[in-house]
Structures are given as C-alpha cells and as structure tokens.
C-alpha positions as CSV (number, residue, x, y, z in Angstrom):
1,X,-13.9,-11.9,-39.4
2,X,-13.2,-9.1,-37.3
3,X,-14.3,-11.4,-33.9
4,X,-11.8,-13.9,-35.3
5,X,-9.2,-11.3,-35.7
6,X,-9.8,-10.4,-32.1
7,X,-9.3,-13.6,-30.7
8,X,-6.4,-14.3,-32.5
9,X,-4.6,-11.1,-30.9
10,X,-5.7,-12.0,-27.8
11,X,-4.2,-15.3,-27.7
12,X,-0.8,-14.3,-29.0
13,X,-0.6,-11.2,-26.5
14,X,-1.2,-13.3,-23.9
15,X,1.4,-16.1,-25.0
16,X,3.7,-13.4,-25.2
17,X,2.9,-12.2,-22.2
18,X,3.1,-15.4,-19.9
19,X,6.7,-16.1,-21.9
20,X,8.0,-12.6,-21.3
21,X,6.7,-13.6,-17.3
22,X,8.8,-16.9,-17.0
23,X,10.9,-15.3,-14.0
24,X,10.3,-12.4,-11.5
25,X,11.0,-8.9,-12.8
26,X,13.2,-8.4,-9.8
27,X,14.0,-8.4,-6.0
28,X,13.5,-7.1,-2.8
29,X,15.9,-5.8,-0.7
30,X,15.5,-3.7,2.4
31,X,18.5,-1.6,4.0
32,X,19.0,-1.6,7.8
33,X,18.7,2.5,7.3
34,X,15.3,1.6,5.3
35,X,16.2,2.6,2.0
36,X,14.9,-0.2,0.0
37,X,16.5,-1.6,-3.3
38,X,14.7,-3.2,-6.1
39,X,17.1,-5.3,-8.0
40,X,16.9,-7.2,-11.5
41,X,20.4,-8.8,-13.2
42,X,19.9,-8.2,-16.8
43,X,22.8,-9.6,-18.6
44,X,21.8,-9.3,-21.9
45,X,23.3,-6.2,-22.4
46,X,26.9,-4.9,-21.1
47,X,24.9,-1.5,-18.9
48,X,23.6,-1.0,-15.9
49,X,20.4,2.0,-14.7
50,X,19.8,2.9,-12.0
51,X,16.4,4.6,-11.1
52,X,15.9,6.8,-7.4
53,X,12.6,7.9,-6.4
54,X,12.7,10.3,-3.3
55,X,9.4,10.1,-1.7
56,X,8.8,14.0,-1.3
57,X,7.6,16.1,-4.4
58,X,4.8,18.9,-4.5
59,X,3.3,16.9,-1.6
60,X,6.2,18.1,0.8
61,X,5.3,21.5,-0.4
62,X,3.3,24.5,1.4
63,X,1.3,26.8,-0.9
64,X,3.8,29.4,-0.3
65,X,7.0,27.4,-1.0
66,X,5.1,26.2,-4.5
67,X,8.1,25.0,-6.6
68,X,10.6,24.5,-4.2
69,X,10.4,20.6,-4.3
70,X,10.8,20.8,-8.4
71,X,13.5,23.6,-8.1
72,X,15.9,21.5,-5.5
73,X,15.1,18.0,-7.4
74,X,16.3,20.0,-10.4
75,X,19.5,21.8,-8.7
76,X,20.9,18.0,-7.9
77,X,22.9,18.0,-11.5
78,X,23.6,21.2,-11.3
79,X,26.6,21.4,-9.1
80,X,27.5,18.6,-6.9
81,X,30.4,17.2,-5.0
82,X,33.0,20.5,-6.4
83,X,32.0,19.9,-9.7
84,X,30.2,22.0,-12.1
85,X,27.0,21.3,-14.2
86,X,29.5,21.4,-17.1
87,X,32.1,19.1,-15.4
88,X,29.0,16.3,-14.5
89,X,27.8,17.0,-18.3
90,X,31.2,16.5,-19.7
91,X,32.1,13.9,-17.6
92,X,29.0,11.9,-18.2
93,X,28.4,12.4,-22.1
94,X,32.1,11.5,-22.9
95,X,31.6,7.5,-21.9
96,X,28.0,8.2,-23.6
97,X,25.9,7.9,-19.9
98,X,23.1,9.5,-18.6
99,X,22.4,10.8,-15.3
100,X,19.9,13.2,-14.5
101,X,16.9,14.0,-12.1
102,X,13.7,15.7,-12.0
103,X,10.9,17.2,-9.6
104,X,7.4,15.5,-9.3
105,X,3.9,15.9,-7.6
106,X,4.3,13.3,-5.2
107,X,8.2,12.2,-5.3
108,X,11.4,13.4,-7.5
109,X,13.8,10.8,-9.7
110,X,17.4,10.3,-10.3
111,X,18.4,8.2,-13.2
112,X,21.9,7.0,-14.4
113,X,22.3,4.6,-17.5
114,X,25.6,3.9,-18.2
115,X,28.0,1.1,-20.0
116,X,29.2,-1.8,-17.4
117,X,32.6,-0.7,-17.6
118,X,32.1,3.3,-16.8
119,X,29.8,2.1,-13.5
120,X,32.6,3.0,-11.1
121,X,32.5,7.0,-12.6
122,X,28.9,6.5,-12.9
123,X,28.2,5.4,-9.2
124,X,30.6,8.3,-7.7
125,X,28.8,11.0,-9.7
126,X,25.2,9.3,-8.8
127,X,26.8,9.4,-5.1
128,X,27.3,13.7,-5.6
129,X,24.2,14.0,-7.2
130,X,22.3,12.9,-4.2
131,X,24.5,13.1,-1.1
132,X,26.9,16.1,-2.3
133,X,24.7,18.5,-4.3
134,X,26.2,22.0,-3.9
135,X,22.9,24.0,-4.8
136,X,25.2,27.3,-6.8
137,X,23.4,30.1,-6.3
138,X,24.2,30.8,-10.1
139,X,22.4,27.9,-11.3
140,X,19.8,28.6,-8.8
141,X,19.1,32.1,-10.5
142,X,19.3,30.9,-13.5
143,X,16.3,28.1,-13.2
144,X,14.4,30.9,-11.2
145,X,14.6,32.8,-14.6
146,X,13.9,29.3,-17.1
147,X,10.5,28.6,-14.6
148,X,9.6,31.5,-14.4
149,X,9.8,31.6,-18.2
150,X,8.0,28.5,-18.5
151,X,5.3,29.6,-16.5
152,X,4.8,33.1,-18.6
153,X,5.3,30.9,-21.7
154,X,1.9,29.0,-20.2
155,X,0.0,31.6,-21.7
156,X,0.0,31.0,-25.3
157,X,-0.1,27.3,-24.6
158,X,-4.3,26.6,-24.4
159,X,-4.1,23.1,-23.6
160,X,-1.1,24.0,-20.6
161,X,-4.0,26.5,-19.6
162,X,-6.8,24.4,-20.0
163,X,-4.6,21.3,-17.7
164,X,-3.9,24.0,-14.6
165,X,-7.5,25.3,-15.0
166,X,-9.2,21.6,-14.7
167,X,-6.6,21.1,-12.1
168,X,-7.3,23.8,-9.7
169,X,-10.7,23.7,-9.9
170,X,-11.0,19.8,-8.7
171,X,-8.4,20.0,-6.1
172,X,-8.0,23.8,-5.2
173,X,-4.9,25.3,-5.1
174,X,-3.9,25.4,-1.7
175,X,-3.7,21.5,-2.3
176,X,-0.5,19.9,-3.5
177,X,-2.6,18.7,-6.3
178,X,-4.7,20.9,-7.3
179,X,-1.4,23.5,-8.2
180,X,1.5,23.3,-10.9
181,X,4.4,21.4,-9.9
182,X,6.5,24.1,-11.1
183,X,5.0,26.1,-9.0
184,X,3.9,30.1,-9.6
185,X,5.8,33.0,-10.5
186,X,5.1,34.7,-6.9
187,X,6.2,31.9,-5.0
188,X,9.6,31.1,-7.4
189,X,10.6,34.1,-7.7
190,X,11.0,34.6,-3.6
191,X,13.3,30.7,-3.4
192,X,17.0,31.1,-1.8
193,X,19.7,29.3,-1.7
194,X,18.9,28.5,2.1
195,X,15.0,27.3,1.4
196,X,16.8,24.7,-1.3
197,X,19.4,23.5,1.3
198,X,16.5,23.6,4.2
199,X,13.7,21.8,2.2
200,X,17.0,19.2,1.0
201,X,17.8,18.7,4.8
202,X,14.3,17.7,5.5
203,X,13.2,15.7,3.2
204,X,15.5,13.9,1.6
205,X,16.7,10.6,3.8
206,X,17.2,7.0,3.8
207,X,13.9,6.0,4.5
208,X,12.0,7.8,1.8
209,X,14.2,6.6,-0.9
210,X,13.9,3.4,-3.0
211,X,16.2,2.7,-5.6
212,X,16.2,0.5,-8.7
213,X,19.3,-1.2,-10.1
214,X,18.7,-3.1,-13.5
215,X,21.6,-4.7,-15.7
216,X,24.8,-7.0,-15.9
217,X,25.8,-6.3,-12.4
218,X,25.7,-8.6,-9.5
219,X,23.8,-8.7,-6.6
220,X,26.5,-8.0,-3.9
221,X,28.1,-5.4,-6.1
222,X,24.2,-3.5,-6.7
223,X,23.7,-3.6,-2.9
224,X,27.3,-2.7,-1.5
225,X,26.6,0.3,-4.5
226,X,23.0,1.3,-2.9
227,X,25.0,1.0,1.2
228,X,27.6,3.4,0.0
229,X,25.2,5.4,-1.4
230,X,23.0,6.1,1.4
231,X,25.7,4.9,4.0
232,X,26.2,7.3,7.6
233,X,22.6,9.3,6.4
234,X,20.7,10.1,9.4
235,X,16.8,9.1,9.0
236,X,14.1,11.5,10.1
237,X,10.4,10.6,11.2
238,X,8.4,10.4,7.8
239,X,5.5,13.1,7.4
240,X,1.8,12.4,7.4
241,X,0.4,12.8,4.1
242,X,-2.6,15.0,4.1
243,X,-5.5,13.5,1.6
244,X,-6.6,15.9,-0.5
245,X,-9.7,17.6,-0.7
246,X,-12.0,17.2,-3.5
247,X,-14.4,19.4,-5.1
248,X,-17.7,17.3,-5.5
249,X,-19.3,20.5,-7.2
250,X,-20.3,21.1,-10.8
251,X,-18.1,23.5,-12.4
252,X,-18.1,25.1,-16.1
253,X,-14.7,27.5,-16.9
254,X,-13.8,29.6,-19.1
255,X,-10.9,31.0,-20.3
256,X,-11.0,33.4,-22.9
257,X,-8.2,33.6,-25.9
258,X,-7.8,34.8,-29.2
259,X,-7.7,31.3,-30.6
260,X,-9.2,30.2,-34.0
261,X,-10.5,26.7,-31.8
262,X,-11.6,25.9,-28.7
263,X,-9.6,24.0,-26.3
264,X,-11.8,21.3,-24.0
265,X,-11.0,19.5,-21.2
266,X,-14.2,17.6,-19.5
267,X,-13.9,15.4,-16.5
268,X,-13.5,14.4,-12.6
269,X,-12.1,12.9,-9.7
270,X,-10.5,9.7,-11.2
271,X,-9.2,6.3,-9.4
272,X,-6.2,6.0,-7.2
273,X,-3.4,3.6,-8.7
274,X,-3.0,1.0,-5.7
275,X,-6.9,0.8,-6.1
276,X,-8.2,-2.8,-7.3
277,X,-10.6,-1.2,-9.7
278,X,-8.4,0.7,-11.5
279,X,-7.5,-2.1,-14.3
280,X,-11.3,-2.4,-14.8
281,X,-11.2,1.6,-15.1
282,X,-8.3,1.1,-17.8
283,X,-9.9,-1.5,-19.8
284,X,-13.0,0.6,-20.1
285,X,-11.2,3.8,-20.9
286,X,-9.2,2.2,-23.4
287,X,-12.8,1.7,-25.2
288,X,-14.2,4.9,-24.2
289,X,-11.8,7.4,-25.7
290,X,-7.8,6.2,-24.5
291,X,-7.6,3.6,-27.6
292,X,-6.9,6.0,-30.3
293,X,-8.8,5.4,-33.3
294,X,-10.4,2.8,-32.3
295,X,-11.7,4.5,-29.1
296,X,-15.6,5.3,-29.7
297,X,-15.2,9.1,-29.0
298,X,-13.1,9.0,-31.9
299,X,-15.1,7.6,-34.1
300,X,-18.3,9.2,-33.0
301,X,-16.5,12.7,-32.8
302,X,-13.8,12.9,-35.6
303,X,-14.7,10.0,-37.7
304,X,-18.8,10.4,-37.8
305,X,-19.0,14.2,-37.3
306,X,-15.2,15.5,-38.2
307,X,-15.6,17.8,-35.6
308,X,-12.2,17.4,-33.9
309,X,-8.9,16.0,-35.2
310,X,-8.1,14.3,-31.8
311,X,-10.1,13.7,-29.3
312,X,-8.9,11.4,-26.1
313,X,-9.7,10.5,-22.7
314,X,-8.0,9.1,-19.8
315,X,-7.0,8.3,-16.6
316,X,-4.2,10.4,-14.4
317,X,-3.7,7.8,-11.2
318,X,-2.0,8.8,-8.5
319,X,-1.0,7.1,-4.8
320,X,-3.6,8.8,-2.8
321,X,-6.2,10.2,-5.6
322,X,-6.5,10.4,-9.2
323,X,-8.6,12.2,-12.2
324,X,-10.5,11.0,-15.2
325,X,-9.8,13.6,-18.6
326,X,-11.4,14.0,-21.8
327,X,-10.0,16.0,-24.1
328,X,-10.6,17.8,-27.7
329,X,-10.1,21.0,-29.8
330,X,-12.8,21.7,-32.4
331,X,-13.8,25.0,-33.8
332,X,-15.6,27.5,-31.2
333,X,-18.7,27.3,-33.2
334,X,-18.7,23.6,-32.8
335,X,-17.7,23.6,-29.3
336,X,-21.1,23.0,-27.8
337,X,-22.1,20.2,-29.9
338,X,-19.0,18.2,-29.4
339,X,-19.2,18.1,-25.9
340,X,-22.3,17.0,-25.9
341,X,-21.6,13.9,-28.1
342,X,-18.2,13.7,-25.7
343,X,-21.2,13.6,-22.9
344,X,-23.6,11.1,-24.6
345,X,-20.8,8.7,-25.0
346,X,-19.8,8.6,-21.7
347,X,-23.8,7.7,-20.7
348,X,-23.6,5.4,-23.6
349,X,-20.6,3.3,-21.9
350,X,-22.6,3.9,-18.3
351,X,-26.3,2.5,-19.7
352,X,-25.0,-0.1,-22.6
353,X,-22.8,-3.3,-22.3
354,X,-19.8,-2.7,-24.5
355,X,-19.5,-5.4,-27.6
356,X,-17.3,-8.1,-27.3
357,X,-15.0,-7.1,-29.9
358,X,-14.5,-3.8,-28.0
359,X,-13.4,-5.8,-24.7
360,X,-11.3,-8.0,-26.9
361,X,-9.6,-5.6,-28.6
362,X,-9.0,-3.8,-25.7
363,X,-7.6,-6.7,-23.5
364,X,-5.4,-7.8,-26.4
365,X,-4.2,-4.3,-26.7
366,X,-3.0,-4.1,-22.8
367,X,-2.0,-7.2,-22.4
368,X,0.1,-7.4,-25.8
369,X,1.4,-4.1,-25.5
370,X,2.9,-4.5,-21.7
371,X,6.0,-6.2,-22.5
372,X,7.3,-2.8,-24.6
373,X,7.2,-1.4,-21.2
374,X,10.0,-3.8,-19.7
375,X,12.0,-4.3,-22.8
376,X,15.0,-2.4,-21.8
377,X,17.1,-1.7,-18.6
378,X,16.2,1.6,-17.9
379,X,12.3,0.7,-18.3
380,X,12.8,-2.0,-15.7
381,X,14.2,-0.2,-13.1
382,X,11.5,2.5,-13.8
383,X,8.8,0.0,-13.6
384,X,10.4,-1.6,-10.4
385,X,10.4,1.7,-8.0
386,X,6.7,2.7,-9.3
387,X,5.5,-1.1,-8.1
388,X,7.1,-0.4,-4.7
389,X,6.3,3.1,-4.5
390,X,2.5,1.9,-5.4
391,X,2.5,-1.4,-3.4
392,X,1.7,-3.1,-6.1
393,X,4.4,-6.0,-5.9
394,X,7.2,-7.3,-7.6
395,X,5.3,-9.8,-8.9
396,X,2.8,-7.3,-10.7
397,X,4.3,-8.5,-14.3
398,X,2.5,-12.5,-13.8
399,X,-0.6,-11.3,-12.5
400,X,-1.3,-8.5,-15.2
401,X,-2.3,-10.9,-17.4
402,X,-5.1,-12.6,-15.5
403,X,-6.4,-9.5,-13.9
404,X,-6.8,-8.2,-17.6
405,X,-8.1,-11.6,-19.1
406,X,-10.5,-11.8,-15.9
407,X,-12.7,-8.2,-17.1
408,X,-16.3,-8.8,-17.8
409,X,-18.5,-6.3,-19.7
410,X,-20.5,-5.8,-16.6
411,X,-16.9,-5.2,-15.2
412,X,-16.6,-1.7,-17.7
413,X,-20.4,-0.8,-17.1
414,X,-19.7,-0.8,-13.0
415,X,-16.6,0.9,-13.3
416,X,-18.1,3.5,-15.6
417,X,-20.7,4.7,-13.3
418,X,-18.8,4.8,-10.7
419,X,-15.8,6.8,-12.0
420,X,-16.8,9.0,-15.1
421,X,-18.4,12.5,-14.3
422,X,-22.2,12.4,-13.9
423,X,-24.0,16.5,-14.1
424,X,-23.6,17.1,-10.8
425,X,-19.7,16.4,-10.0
426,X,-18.0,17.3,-13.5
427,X,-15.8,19.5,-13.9
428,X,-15.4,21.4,-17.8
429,X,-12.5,24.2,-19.2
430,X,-13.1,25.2,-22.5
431,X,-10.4,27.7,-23.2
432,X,-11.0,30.2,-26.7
433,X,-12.2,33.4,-28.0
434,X,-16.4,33.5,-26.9
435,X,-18.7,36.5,-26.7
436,X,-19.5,37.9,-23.6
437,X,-22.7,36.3,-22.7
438,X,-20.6,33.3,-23.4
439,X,-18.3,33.8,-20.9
440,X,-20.7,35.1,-18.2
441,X,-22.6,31.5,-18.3
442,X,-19.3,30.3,-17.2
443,X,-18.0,30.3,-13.6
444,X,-14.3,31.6,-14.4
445,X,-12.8,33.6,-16.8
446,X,-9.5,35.3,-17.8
C-alpha cells in the first residue's frame, strides 16, 4: 500500500509540476550600465514587487569593518531622499505597501510590494531607498545600540551560540563566512557615519545589482522603471572574491551553560548551490534528517529512542561554498548517545541503498512542493534574482522536475560519501552545563 501511495504522489506532483511550467518564469534583460532585470507579467493580480539584490554583503567586508555591510543595507529605509524613517513608513503603510531591505553574507535585498495603482509612489521611494539614502546619524546610533543588543542577547540563545560556534570553527573568523553577519560588538560599536557612506560609495553600482520586477505591469514600463532607477550611476571595476578557507580538521566544542539540555550541532563543509550535485545532496538529505517526521533521524532518535523532540539536518548552500548541519537538543545525560545514533545514521545512508519508498517519497515531496515557492508575486521575483545571482537559469522551473525524477539510489549513496562528515573532517558544538573533565575533552569552551 504504502509503495502505491508513493507513486501516486509522485505522479500528481509531477503533473502539477509540468502544468505549473507551461511558460517561462520570466525574462532576461541586460542594461547598457549592466544592471540586469529579471522580468515576469503576472496579471492575475492588480500588484507589482519588486526584488533588488546588491551583490556585496559580509563578503565585501574586512574582519575589522564586521557589520558594516548589514548596518548600511539596513540604514537604506531609514532616511532617504529628505524623508524620515517615519515619513517612508507612513507613506508606505497608508496604500498598504511594503518596502524594505536587509544585509546578507554574500549580497543585501530591497523589496517593494505594492497595489498597481500606488506603483508611481512606490517606484519614487524604491528610487530614495537605493540612490538617495541619507544614512541619519540618529538612526545610525540607534541600530548600533539594537545590534549590539542582539549580539549581547546571543547569550542566552544556545542554539544562536551553538550556529556561530559551528560557523567559526569551519570557516575561521577572519573569513566572511566563518563570522556573524551582524557582525561583533567591537567592530559595531567603532561604525561612523562616513564608513556607511564610504562602504555605500564602493560597493553599491550598476553592475552588481540585479533586479526582479513581478506583476501586472508591462514590459516597457518595468524596464524604463529599472533605467530610471539606476540611470546617470557610475560603474566601478567589480572585486575579486576571495574563496574561503576551510578547515579540513576534526573539531569537538564546547560551550558551557546553565542549561537543563544540551544543544548539538554536528556537521561539515557542505555543497555550493550552482554545483550539479547539489539536487542529489537535497534528495538524500531530505531522507537523511531534512524531511521532518519522516526523515530517519527522526524516527531513529525521537520516535525509537525519545531522546530529542526535534532533531534535523540540512544543507546551508551558498555561491562559492556551503555546509551540511545536523541538529538536536536532548538532555545532557543523553547527549552522548544521541550523537552517536545521529552518527550511525549518517554511515547508514553512506554504506546502505536507501528504499524505494524513501526516494519516492522524497522526490514526490520536492517536486510537489516547488510550485508553493512561485505562487505569488513577491516569491517570483525572489526566486528570479536567486537563479541569476546563482547562474542557475531562467529556465530552472522546467528542468527541476527531471533533474529530481532522474535520482537513483546509487545517486544518494555517492552524494552521501562525498558530502556528510566522515571522523576526520567533522566538525561538533554541543553547548550545556558539563563537568569539568567534560569540558576539557573538548577543544573550546566558554
């Protein structure tokens, strides 16, 4: 029955798939200043988003400007074009719009969704936001004092603890990766005014920006929109992105808490996104631990043992790296056992052909589940810049599909071996209340 039941969601996911595939997701349009616009006429409903990804981020970063990137993406809605946060706020909320942006590892976004007939008051405070922004030294202050905050509030947050730990050790901290986007206290605390305008001068310009517009707008009006919007902007030569280095060592961490469980993150280097792999690496995680309760760390952990009420694993892509997670919380006393079952089912998955109700389930799963991701405006336009910023091409939504429908189980075994942690290259935080002796078998502790 259950093999039936399998097939039977495959099939459907898949006819839904291929239906909700019948036309491209969008087009291709590249600037003469080399902005390039992604653009998809939705007419279905009477709005229009907009989605702007800046090709800077953390990566544009040095260690000792950490948080500068997230602080100036941040500052764009705070002030712009003589207006006040307030003012953009008000203005925006009254005809029930969005706008907004935010900082990122390796680029910041700006978002507007708006009704079709506020567009013009949308586009001119999009146009502020990004061209205009005035960078008050009030509102600058005052994020300085909400990070910094954030960062102190990191503390009593294990699994916030646990995430930087992991993230640190793989990477290093001196890497844009391996270091919060927020940054650290030291470093934010010591951001002006004229490191905000200076890091804004340099990195944000035509060139490095891609923007999606989604909607019931047409296609002359969305690209005279996207000209004006990035119209008289002198380019400047793009940066070389350093790779990052990885740590290929075996590390165990602890971090020690007065915490009734025990917080665990166990993992490695992961996959890149643009990497061809990296559906296969999906497929199989989605079995391993990322397909909730049907994911065998699930039921071998909280299900067979009830040693954690969620455990997880996944994937963390990125364009020019990536990491493979597992998480859990279980009692300290248990702590040791339930990695060890976390570990034997990731040699499990390495040494033993998955079933093929698992790789059913799992391909009807991501193949049935896709279309939720492009079922409204503002998750097109989100989808469209992170295929361009990811070369994976506009036509990404047809071949999802087949790439999916074409994994074999010797497909999850190869991928497993070659991407989940093996003894010598993992890398596991635990963070919660040990003993001494505990915490001196560890490498780190705080």
């Amino acid at each position: 029955m259950l093999k039936i039941l399998s097939a039977i969601l495959l099939i459907i996911s898949l006819f839904v798939a291929q239906a909700a595939y019948a036309k491209p997701l969008g087009e291709r349009i590249v600037l003469d200043n080399g902005t390039v616009l992604l653009y998809s006429y939705q007419p279905g409903l009477p709005t229009v988003s907009y989605d702007i990804i800046v090709e800077n981020g953390t990566l544009s970063e040095t260690f000792d400007t950490a948080g500068l990137s997230n602080i100036t993406a941040d500052l764009l809605t705070e002030g712009a074009g003589g207006l006040t946060s307030q003012e953009i706020a008000q203005k925006i909320e009254f005809v029930g719009g969005s706008i907004y942006s935010t900082g990122g590892r390796e680029y910041i976004t700006i978002g507007l969704n708006i009704l079709k007939k506020d567009l013009p008051l949308g586009q001119e405070l999009l146009y502020k936001v990004l061209r205009e922004p005035d960078f008050p030294e009030d509102e600058l202050d005052r994020l300085k004092k909400q990070i910094i905050g954030g960062i102190d509030a990191k503390q009593d947050n294990p699994g916030e603890l646990a995430q930087d730990a992991f993230s640190e050790a793989l990477y290093t901290k001196f890497s844009p990766y391996g270091r919060p986007v927020e940054g650290y206290k030291e470093t934010v605390s010591k951001i002006t005014r004229d490191d905000v305008v200076k890091f804004y001068m340099e990195n944000y310009y035509p060139n490095r920006i891609i923007v999606a517009v989604v909607g019931d707008i047409k296609k002359d009006d969305a690209l005279l929109s996207v000209q004006k919007l990035t119209d008289s902007w002198v380019n400047l030569p793009k940066p070389n992105i350093t790779i990052p280095k990885i740590s290929n060592a075996n590390k165990n961490i602890i971090i020690n808490k007065k915490l009734t469980q025990a917080n665990i993150l166990y993992g490695s280097m992961g996959i890149e996104r643009g990497n061809s792999d990296y559906y296969k690496a999906l497929t199989m995680n989605y079995i391993l631990g990322g397909g909730g309760f049907t994911s065998r760390l699930m039921d071998i952990i909280r299900d067979n043992n009830g040693l954690a009420y969620d455990v997880h694993s996944y994937f963390v892509p990125s364009k020019y790296t990536g990491i493979f997670i597992a998480g859990l919380q279980t009692k300290k006393e248990s702590a040791d056992r339930a990695v060890k079952l976390l570990k034997d089912e990731i040699t499990r998955i390495k040494s033993t052909s998955v079933t093929d109700n698992e790789l059913n389930a799992a391909k009807a799963y991501l193949t049935g589940s896709f279309p939720l991701k492009i079922d409204t405006n503002a998750k097109i336009s989100n989808m469209l810049v992170q295929l361009e910023f990811y070369d994976l091409g506009l036509d990404y939504p047809d071949r999802y599909p087949a790439i999916i429908r074409a994994i074999t189980k010797d497909d999850i075994k190869a991928v497993a071996n070659k991407y989940l942690p093996t003894e010598n290259n993992a890398i596991e935080v635990i963070v919660g209340e040990f003993d001494n002796e505990t915490i001196n078998s560890g490498n780190k502790s705080k």
